[in-house]
C-alpha positions as YAML, in Angstrom:
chain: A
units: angstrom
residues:
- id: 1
  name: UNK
  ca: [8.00, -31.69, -13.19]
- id: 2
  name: UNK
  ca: [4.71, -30.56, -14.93]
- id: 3
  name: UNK
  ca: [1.33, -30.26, -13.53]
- id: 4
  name: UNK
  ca: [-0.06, -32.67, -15.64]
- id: 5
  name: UNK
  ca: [3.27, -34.83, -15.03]
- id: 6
  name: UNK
  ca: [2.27, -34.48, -11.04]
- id: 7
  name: UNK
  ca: [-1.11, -35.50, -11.40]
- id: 8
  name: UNK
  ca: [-1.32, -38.28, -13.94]
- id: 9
  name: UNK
  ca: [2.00, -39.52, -13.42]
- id: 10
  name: UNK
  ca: [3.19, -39.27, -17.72]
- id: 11
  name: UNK
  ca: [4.00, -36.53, -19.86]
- id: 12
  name: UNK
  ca: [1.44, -34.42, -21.69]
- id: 13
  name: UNK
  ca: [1.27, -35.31, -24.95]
- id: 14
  name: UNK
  ca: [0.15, -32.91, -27.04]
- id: 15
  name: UNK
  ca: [-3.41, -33.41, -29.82]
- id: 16
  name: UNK
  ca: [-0.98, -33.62, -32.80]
- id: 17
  name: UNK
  ca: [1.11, -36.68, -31.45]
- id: 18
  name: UNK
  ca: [-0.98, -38.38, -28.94]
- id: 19
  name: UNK
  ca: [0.32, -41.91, -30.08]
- id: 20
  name: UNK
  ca: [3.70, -43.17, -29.01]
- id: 21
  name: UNK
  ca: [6.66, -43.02, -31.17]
- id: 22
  name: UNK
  ca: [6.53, -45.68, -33.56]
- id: 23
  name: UNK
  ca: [2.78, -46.52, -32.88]
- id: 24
  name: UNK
  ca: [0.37, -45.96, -35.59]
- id: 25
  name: UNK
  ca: [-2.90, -45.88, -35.01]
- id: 26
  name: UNK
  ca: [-6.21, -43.71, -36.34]
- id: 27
  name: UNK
  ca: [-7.47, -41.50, -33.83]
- id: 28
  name: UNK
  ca: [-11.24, -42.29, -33.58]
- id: 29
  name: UNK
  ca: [-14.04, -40.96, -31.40]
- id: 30
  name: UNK
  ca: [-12.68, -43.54, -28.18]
- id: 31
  name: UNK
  ca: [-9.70, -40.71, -27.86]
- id: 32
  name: UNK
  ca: [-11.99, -37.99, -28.07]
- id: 33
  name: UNK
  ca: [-14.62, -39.16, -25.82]
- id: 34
  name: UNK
  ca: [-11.21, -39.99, -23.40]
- id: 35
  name: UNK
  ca: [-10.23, -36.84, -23.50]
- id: 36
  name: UNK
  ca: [-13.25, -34.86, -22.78]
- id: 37
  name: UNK
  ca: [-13.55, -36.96, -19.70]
- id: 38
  name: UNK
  ca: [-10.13, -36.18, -18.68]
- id: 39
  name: UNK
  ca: [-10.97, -32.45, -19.01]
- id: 40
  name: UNK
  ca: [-14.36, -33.44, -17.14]
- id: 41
  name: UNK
  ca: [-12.30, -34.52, -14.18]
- id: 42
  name: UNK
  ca: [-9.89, -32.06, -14.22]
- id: 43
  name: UNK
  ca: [-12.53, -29.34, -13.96]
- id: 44
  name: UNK
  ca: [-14.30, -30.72, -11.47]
- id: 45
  name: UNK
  ca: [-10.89, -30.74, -9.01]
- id: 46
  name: UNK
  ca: [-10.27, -27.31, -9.81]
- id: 47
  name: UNK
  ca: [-14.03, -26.81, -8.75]
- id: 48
  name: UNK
  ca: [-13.38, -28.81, -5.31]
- id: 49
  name: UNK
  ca: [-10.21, -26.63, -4.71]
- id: 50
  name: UNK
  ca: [-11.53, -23.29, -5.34]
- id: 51
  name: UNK
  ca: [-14.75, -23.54, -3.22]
- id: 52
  name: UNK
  ca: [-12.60, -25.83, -0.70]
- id: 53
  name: UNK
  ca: [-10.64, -22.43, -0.34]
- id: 54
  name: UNK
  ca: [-13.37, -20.28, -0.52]
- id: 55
  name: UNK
  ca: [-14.74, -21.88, 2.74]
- id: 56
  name: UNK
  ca: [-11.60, -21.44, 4.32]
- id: 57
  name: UNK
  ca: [-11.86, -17.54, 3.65]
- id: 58
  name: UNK
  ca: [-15.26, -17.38, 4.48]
- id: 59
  name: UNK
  ca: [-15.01, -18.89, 7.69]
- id: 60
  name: UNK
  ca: [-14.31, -15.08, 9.61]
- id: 61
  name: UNK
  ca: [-16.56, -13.26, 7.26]
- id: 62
  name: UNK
  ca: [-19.49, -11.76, 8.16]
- id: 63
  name: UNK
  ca: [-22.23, -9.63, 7.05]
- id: 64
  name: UNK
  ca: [-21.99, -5.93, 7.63]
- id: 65
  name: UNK
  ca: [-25.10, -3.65, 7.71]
- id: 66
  name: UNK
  ca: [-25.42, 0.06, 8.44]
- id: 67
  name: UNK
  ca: [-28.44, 1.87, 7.92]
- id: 68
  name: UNK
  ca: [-28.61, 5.42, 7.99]
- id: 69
  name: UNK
  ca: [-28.01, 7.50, 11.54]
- id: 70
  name: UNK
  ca: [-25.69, 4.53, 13.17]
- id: 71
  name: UNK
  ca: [-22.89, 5.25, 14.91]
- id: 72
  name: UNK
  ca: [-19.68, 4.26, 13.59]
- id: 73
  name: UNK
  ca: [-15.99, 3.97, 14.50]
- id: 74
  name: UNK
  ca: [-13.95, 4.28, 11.20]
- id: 75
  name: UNK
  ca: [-11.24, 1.24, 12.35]
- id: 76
  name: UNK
  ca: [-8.32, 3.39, 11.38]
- id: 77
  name: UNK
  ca: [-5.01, 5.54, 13.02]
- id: 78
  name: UNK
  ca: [-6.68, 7.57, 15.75]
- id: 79
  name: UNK
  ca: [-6.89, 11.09, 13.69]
- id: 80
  name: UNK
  ca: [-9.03, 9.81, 11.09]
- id: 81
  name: UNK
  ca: [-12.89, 10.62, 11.85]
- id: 82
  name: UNK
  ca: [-16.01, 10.60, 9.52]
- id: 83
  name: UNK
  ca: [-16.41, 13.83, 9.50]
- id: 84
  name: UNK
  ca: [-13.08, 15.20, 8.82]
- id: 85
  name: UNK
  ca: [-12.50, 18.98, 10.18]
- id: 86
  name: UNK
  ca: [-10.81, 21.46, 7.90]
- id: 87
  name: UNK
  ca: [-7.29, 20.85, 8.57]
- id: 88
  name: UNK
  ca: [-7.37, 17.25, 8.02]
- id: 89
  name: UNK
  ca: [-8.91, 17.68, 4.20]
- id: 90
  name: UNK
  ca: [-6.00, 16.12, 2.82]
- id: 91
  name: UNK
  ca: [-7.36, 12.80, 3.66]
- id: 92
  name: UNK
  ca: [-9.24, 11.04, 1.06]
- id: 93
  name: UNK
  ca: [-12.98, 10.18, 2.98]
- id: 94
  name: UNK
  ca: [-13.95, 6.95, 0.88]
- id: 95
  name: UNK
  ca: [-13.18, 3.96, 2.64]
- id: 96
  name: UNK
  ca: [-14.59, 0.26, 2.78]
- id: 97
  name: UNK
  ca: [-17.30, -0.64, 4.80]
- id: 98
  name: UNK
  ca: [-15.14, -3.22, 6.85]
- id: 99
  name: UNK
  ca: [-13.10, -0.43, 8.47]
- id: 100
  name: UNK
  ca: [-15.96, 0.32, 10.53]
- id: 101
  name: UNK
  ca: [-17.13, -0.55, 13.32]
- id: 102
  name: UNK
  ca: [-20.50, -0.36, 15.21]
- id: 103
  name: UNK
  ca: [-20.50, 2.30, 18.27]
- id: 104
  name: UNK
  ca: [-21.94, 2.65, 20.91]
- id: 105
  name: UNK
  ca: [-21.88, 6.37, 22.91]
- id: 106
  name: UNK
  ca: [-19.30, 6.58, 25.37]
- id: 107
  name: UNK
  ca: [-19.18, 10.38, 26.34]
- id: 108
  name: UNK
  ca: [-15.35, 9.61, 27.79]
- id: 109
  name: UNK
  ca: [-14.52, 8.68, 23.97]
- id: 110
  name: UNK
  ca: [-14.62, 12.69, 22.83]
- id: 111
  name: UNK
  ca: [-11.56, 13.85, 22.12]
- id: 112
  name: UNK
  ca: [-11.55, 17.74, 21.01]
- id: 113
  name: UNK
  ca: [-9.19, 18.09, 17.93]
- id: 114
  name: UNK
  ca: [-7.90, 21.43, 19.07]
- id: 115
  name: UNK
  ca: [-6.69, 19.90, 21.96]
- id: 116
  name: UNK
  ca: [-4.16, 18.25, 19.49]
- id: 117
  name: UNK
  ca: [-1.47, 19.83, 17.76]
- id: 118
  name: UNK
  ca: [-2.18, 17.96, 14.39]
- id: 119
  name: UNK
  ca: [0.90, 19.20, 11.83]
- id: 120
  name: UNK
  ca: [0.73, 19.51, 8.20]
- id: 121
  name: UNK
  ca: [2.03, 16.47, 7.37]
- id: 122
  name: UNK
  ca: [-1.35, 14.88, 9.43]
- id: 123
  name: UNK
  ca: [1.16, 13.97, 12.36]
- id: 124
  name: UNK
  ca: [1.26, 14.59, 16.73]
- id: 125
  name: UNK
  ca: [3.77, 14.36, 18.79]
- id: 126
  name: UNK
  ca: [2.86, 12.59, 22.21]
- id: 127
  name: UNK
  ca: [5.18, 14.28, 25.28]
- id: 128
  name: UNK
  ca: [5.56, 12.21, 28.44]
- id: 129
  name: UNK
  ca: [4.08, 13.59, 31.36]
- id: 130
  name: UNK
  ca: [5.48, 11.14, 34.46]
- id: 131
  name: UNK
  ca: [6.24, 7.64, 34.68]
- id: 132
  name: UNK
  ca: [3.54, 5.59, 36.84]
- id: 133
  name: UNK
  ca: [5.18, 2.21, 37.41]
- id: 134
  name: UNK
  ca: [8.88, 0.69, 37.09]
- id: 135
  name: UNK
  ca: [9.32, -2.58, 37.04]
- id: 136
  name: UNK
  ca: [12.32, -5.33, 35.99]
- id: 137
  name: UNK
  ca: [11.70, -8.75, 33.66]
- id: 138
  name: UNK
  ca: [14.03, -11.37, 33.73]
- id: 139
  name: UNK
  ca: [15.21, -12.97, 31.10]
- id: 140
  name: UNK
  ca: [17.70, -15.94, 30.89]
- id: 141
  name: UNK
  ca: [20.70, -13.99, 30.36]
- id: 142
  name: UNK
  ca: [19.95, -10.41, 31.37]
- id: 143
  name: UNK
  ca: [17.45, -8.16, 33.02]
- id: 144
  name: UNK
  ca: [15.16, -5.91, 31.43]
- id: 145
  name: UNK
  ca: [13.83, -2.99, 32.96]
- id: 146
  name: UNK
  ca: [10.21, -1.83, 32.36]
- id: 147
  name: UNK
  ca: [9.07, 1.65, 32.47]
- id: 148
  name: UNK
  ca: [4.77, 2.25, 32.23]
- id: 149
  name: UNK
  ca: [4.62, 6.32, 30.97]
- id: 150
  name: UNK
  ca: [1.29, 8.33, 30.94]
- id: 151
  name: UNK
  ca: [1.86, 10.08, 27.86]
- id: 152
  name: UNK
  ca: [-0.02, 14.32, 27.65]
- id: 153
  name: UNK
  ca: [-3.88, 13.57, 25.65]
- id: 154
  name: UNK
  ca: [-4.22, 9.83, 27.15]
- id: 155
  name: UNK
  ca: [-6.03, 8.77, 30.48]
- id: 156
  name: UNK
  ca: [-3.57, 6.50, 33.12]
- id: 157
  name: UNK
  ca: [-5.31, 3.30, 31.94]
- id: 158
  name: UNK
  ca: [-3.77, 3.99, 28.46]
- id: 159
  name: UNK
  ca: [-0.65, 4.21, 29.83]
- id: 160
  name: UNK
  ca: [2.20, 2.34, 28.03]
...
């Protein structure tokens, strides 16, 4: 079924046969002035839709600001820093603004990059160092057991 089917319930007919078959009347200034209303209201539902949608995707948006000398997280895998060091170059530095994030100093944030092995291909490998907690999760058939691992450059509270 057509739009215009869907909407008006008839079939579009098109300007050159706007009669009936077998009716024969003169078009006049009544089917024009008809028709430009039609448009009129079609328009304005279009109107209604698209701003009734553009609320919906404005409702989380907000207004981001930075001004010069803020602090920034760049909202992005963990490697990824404003300033990039040398090895990293590969990485193209433009970004949008809403990848950021205002920061706020946190001296237990610093991570040294050479205390990662970063590879060519911009990768790490994390290596287990010891497993802090064990535990089992029942499910309605089986049992699932749970293992919490402190992995080598993160602190025990971001343990998975």
């Amino acid at each position: 079924m057509a739009p215009y089917e869907a909407l008006y319930g008839q079939r579009c007919r098109t300007p050159t046969c706007w009669t009936e078959l077998g009716e024969r009347r003169v078009l006049g200034p009544k089917l024009v002035a008809n028709t430009e209303d039609k448009v009129k209201l079609i328009q304005d539902r279009l109107k209604e839709a698209s701003d009734r949608q553009k609320s919906y995707g404005d409702f989380k948006r907000r207004e981001i600001k930075f001004t010069m000398g803020d602090s920034v997280i760049l909202k992005v895998s963990p490697w990824k820093k404003l300033e990039l060091p040398p090895q990293l170059s590969q990485i193209h530095d433009v970004f949008h603004v809403s990848m950021l994030r205002r920061y706020r100093s946190d001296p237990s944030h610093v991570v040294a990059v050479e205390e990662i092995d970063v590879r060519p291909d911009l990768t790490f490998e994390e290596e287990p160092i010891q497993i802090i907690g064990r535990d089992v999760k029942e499910l309605t058939r089986k049992s699932v057991p749970l293992v919490k691992v402190l992995w080598q450059n993160l602190k025990a509270e971001e343990a998975t």
